[in-house]
C-alpha atoms as an extended CHARMM CRD file, in Angstrom:
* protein
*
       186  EXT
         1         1  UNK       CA            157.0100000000      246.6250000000      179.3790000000  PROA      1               0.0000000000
         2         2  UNK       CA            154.7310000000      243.6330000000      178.7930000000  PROA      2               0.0000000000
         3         3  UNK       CA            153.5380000000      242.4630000000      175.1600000000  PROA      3               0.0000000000
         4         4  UNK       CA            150.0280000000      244.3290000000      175.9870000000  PROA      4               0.0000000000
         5         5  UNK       CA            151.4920000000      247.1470000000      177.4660000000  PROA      5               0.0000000000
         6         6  UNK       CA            153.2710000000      247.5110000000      174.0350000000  PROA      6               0.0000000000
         7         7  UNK       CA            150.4020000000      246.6740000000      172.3000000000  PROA      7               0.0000000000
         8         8  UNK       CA            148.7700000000      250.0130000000      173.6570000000  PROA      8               0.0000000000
         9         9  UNK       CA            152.3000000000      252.1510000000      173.3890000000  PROA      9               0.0000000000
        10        10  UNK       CA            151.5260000000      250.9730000000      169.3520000000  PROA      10              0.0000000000
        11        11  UNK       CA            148.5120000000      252.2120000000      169.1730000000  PROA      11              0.0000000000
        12        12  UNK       CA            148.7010000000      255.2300000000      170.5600000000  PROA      12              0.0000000000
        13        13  UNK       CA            152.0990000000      255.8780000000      169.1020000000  PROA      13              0.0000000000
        14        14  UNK       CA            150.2240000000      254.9060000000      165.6750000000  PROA      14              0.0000000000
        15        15  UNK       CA            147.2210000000      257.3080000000      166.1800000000  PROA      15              0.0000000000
        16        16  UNK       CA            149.4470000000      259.9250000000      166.8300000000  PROA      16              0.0000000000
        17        17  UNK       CA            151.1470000000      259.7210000000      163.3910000000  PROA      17              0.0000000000
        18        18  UNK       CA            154.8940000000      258.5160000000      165.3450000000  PROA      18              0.0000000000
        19        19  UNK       CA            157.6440000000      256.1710000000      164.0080000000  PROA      19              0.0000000000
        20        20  UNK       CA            156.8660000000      253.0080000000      165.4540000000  PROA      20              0.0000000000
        21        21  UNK       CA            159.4940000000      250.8060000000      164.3580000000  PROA      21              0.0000000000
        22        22  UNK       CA            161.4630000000      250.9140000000      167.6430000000  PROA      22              0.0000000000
        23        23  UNK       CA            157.8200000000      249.8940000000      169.2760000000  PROA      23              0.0000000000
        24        24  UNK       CA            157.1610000000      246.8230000000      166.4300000000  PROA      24              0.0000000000
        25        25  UNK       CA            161.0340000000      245.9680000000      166.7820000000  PROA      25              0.0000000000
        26        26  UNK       CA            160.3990000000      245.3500000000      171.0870000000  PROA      26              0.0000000000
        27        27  UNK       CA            156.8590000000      243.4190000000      170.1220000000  PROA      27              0.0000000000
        28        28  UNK       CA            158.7610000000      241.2320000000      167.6800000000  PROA      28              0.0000000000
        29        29  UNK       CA            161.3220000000      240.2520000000      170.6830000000  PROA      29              0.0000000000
        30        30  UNK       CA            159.0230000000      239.5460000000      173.0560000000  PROA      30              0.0000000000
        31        31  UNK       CA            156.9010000000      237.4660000000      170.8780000000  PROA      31              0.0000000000
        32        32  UNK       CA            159.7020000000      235.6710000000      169.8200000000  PROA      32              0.0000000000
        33        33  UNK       CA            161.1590000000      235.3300000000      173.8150000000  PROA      33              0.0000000000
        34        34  UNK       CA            158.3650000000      235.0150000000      175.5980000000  PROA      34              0.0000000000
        35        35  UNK       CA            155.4250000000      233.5250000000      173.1770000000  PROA      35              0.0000000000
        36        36  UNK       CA            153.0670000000      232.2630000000      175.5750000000  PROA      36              0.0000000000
        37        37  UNK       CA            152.9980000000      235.5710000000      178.0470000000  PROA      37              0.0000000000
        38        38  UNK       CA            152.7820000000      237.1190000000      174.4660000000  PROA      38              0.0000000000
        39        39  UNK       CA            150.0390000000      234.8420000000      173.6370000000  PROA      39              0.0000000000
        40        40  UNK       CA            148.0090000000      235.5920000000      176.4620000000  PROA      40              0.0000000000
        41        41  UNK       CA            148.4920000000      239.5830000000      176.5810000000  PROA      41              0.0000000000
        42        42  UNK       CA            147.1580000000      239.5410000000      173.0190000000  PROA      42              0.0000000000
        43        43  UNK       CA            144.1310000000      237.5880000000      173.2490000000  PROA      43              0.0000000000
        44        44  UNK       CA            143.0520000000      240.1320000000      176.0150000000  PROA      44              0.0000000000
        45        45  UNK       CA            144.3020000000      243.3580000000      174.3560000000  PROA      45              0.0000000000
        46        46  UNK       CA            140.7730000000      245.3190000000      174.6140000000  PROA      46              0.0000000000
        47        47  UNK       CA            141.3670000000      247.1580000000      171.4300000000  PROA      47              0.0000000000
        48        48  UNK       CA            140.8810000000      245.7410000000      167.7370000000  PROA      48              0.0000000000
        49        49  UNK       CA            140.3330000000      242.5860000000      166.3060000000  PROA      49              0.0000000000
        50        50  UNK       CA            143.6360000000      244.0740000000      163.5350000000  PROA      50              0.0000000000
        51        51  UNK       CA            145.6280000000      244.7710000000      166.3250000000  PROA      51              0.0000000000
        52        52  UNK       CA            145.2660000000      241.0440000000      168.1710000000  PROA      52              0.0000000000
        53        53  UNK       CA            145.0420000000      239.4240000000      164.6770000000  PROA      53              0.0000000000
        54        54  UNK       CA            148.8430000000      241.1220000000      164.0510000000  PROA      54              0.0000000000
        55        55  UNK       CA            150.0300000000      240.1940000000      167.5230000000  PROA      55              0.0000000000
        56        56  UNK       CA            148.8320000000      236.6950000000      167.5600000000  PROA      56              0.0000000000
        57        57  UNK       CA            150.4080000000      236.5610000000      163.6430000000  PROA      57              0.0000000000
        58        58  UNK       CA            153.9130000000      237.8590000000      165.3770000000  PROA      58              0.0000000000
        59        59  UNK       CA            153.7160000000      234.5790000000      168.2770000000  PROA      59              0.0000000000
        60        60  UNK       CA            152.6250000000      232.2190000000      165.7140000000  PROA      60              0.0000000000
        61        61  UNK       CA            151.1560000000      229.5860000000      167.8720000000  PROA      61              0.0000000000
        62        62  UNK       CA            149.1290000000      226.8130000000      166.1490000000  PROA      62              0.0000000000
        63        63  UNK       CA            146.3560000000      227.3910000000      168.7230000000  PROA      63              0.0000000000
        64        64  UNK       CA            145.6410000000      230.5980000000      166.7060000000  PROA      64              0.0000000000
        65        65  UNK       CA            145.2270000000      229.0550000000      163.4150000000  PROA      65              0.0000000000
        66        66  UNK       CA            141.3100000000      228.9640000000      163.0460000000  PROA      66              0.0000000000
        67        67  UNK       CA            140.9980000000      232.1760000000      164.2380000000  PROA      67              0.0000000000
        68        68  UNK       CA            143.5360000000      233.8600000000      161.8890000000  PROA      68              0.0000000000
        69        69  UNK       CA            141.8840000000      232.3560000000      159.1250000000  PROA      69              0.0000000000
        70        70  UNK       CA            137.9180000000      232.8630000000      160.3780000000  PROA      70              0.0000000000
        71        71  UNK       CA            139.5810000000      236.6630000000      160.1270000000  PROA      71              0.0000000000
        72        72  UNK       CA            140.1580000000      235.9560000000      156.2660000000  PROA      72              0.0000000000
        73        73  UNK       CA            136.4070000000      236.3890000000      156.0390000000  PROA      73              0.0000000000
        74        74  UNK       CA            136.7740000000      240.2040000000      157.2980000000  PROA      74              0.0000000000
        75        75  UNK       CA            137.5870000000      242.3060000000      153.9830000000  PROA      75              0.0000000000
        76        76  UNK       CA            139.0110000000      244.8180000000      157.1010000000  PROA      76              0.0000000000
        77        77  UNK       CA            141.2380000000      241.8630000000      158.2490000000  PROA      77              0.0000000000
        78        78  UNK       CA            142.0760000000      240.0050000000      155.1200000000  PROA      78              0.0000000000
        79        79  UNK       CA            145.4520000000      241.5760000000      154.7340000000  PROA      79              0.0000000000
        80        80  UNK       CA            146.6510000000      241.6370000000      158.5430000000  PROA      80              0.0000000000
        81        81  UNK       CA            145.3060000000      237.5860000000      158.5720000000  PROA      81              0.0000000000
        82        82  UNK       CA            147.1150000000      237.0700000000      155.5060000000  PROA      82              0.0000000000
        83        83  UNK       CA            150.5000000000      238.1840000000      156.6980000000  PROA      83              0.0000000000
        84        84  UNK       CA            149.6200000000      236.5160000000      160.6660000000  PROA      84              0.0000000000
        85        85  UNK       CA            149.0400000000      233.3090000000      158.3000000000  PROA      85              0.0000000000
        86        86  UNK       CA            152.8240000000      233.4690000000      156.7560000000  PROA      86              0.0000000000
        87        87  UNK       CA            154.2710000000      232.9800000000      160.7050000000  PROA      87              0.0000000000
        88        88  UNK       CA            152.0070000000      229.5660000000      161.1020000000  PROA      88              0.0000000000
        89        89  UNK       CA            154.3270000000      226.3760000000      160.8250000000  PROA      89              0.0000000000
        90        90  UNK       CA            151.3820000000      224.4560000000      158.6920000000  PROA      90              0.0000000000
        91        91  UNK       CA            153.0870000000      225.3550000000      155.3290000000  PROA      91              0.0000000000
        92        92  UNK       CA            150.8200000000      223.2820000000      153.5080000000  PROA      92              0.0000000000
        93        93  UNK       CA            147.0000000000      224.8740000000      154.8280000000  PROA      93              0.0000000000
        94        94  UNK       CA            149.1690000000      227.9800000000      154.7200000000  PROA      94              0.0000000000
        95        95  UNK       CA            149.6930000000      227.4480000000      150.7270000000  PROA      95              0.0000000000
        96        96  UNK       CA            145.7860000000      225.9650000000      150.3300000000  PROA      96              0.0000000000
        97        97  UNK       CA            144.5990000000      229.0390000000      151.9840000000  PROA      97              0.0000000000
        98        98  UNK       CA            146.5630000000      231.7440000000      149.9580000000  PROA      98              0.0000000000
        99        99  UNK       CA            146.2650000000      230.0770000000      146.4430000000  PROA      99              0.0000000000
       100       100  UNK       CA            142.0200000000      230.8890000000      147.1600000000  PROA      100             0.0000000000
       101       101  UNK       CA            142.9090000000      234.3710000000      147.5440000000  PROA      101             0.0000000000
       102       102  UNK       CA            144.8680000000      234.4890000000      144.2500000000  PROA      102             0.0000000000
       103       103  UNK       CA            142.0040000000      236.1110000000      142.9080000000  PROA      103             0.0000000000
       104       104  UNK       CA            140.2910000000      238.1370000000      144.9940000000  PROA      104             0.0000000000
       105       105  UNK       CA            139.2820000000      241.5360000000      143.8930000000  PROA      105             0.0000000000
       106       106  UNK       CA            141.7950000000      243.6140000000      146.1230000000  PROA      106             0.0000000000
       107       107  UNK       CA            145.2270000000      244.0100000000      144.4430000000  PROA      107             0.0000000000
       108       108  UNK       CA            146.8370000000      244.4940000000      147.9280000000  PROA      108             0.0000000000
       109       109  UNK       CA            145.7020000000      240.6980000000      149.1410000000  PROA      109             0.0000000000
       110       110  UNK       CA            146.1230000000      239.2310000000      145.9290000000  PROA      110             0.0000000000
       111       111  UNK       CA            149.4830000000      240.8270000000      146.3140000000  PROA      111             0.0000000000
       112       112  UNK       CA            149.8810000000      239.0950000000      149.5160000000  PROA      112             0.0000000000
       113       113  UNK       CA            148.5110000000      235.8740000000      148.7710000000  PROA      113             0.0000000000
       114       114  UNK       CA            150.9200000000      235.7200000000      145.8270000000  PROA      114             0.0000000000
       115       115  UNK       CA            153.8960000000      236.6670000000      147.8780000000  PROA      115             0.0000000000
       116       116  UNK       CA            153.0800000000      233.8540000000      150.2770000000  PROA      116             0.0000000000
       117       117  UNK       CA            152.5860000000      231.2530000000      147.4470000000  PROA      117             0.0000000000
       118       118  UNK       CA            156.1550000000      232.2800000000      145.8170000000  PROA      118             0.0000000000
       119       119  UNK       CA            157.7200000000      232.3390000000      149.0020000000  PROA      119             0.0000000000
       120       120  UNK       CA            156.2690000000      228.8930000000      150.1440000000  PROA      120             0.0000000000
       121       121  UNK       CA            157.1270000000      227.1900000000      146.8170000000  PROA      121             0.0000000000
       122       122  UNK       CA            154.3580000000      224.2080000000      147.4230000000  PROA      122             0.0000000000
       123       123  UNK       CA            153.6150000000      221.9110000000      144.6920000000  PROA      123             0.0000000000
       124       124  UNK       CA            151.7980000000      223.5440000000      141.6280000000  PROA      124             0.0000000000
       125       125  UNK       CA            153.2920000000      227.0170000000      142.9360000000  PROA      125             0.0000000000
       126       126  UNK       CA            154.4480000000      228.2440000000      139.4910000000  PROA      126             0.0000000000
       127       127  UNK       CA            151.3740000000      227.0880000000      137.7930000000  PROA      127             0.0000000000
       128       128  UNK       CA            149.3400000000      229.0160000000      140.6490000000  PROA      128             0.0000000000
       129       129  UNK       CA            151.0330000000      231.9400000000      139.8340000000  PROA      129             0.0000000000
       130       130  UNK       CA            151.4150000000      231.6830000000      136.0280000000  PROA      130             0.0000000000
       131       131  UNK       CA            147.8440000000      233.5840000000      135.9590000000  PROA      131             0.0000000000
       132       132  UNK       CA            149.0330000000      236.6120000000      137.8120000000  PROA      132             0.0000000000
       133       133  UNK       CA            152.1740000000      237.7640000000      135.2790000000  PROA      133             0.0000000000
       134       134  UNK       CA            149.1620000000      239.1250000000      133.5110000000  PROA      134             0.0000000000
       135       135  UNK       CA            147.3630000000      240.7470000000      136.4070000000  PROA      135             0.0000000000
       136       136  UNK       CA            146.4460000000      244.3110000000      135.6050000000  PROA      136             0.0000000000
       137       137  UNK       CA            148.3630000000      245.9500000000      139.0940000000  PROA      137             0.0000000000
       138       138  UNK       CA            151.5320000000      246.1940000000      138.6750000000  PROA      138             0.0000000000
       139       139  UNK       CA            152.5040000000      245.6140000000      142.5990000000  PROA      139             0.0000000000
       140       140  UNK       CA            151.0770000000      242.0230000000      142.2770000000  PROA      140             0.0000000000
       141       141  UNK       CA            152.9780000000      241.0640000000      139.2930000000  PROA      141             0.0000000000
       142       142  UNK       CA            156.2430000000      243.1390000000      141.2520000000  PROA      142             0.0000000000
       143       143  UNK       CA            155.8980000000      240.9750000000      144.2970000000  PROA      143             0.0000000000
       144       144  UNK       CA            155.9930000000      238.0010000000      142.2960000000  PROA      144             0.0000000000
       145       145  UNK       CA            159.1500000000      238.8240000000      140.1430000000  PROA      145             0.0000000000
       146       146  UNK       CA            160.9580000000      239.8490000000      143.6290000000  PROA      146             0.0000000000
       147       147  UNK       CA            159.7370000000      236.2950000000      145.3150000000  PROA      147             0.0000000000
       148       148  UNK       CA            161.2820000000      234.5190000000      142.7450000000  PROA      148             0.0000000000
       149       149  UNK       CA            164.4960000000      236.5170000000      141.6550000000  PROA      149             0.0000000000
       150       150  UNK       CA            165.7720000000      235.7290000000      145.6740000000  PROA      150             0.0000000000
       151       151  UNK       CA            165.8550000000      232.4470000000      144.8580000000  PROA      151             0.0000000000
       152       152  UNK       CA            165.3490000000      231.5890000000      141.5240000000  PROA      152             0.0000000000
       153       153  UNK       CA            164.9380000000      227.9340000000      140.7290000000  PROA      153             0.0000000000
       154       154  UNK       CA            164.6390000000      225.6040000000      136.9530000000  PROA      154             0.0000000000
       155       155  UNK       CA            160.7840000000      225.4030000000      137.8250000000  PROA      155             0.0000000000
       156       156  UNK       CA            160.6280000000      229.4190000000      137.9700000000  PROA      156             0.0000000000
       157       157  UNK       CA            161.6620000000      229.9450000000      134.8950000000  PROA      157             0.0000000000
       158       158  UNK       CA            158.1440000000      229.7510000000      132.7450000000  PROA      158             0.0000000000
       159       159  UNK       CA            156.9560000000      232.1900000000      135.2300000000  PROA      159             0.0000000000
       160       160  UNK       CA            159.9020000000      234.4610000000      134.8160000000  PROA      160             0.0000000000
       161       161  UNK       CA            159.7690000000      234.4770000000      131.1050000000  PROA      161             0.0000000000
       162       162  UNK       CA            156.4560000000      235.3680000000      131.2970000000  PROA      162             0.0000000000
       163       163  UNK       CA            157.2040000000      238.1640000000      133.1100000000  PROA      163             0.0000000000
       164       164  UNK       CA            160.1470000000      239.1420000000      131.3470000000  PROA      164             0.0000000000
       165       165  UNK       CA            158.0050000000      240.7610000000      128.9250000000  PROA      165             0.0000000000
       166       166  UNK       CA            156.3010000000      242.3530000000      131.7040000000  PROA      166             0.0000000000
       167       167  UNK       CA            155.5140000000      246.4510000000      130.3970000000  PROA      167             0.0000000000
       168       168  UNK       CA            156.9710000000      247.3750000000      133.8610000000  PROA      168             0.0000000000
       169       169  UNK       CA            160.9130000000      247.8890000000      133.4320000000  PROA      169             0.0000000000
       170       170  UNK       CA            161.8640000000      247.1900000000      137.1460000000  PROA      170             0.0000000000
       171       171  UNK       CA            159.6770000000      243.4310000000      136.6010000000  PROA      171             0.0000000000
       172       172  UNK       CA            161.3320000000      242.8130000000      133.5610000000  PROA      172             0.0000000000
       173       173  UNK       CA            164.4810000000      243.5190000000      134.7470000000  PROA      173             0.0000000000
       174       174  UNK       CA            164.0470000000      241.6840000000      137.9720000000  PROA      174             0.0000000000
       175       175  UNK       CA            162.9950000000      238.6240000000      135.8290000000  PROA      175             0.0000000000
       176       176  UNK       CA            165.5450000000      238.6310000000      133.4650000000  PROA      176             0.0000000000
       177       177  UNK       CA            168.4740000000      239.0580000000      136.2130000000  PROA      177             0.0000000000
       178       178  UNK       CA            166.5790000000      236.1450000000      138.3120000000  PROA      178             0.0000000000
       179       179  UNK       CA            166.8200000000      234.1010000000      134.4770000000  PROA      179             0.0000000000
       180       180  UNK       CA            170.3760000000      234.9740000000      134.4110000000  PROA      180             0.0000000000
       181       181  UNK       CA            171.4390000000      233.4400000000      137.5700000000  PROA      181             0.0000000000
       182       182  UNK       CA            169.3860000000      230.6320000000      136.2300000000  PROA      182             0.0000000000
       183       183  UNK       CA            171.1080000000      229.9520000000      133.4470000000  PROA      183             0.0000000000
       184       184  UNK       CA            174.6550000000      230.7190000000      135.3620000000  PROA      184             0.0000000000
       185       185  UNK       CA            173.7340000000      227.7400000000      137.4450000000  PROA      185             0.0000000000
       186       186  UNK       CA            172.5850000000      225.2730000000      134.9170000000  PROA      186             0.0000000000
């Protein structure tokens, strides 16, 4: 099958309420082995501006850039452009861009954007973040803890104590094992 032939299989597997996993898994090889067939089966997939946004996020061709982020303006594509943003190479923009969604009202981007900023580590990261140990949802404060327990480094560990008083047991306890290993390495 071609990348836009799977595109549709998706789709329609999707609508129909289906495990699609097997589907995603064969879209995620293609885009990987064959990127610019990829490239161009996406950018002519007839059906939503999601859908293309995902698949272009999969290839993650520079070419794409401006348009994943132009889709950041879309409420109903902030979160797939979000994630498509995390495959660019740019690691930088990609860092600029999700520390100005740090705050935006929907837990599930801020969520994202804070997931890409921990898992980025830019310059300033920590201090980015510091705000969010104290964010009212508790899966934006969760992604943060798990971001930095996988590889928990000296500069993490004002944002880790922070939220090792976290009133969430699994964050706390994800912060304090991330501030063990810390202090195992020191």
């Amino acid at each position: 099958m071609t990348f836009g032939e799977l595109l549709h299989a998706l789709r329609a597997a999707a609508d129909r309420g289906a495990d699609v996993s097997a589907i995603e898994d064969d879209i995620e090889h293609l885009a990987e082995q064959e990127p610019e067939a990829s490239r161009v089966d996406a950018l002519a997939h007839p059906g939503d501006e999601q859908m293309r946004i995902w698949a272009l996020g999969l290839i993650g061709d520079p070419r794409d850039r401006d348009r994943i982020v132009a889709a950041l303006a879309d409420p109903g594509l902030r979160f797939t452009a979000l994630e498509a943003l995390g495959n660019q190479n740019d690691r930088d923009d990609t860092d600029r861009v999700a520390r100005t969604l740090l705050n935006d009202p929907d837990p599930r981007i801020r969520s994202k954007a804070a997931g890409l900023v921990a898992w980025l580590r830019r310059p300033g990261y920590v201090d980015a973040l510091l705000p969010l140990a104290a964010d009212f949802d508790r899966n934006v404060r969760s992604v943060i803890t798990l971001r930095l327990a996988i590889r928990p480094d000296p500069a993490t560990a004002p944002l880790l104590r922070a939220m090792s008083d976290d009133p969430d047991d699994r964050i706390r306890r994800s912060a304090a094992l991330a501030l063990d290993r810390l202090a195992r390495r020191a």
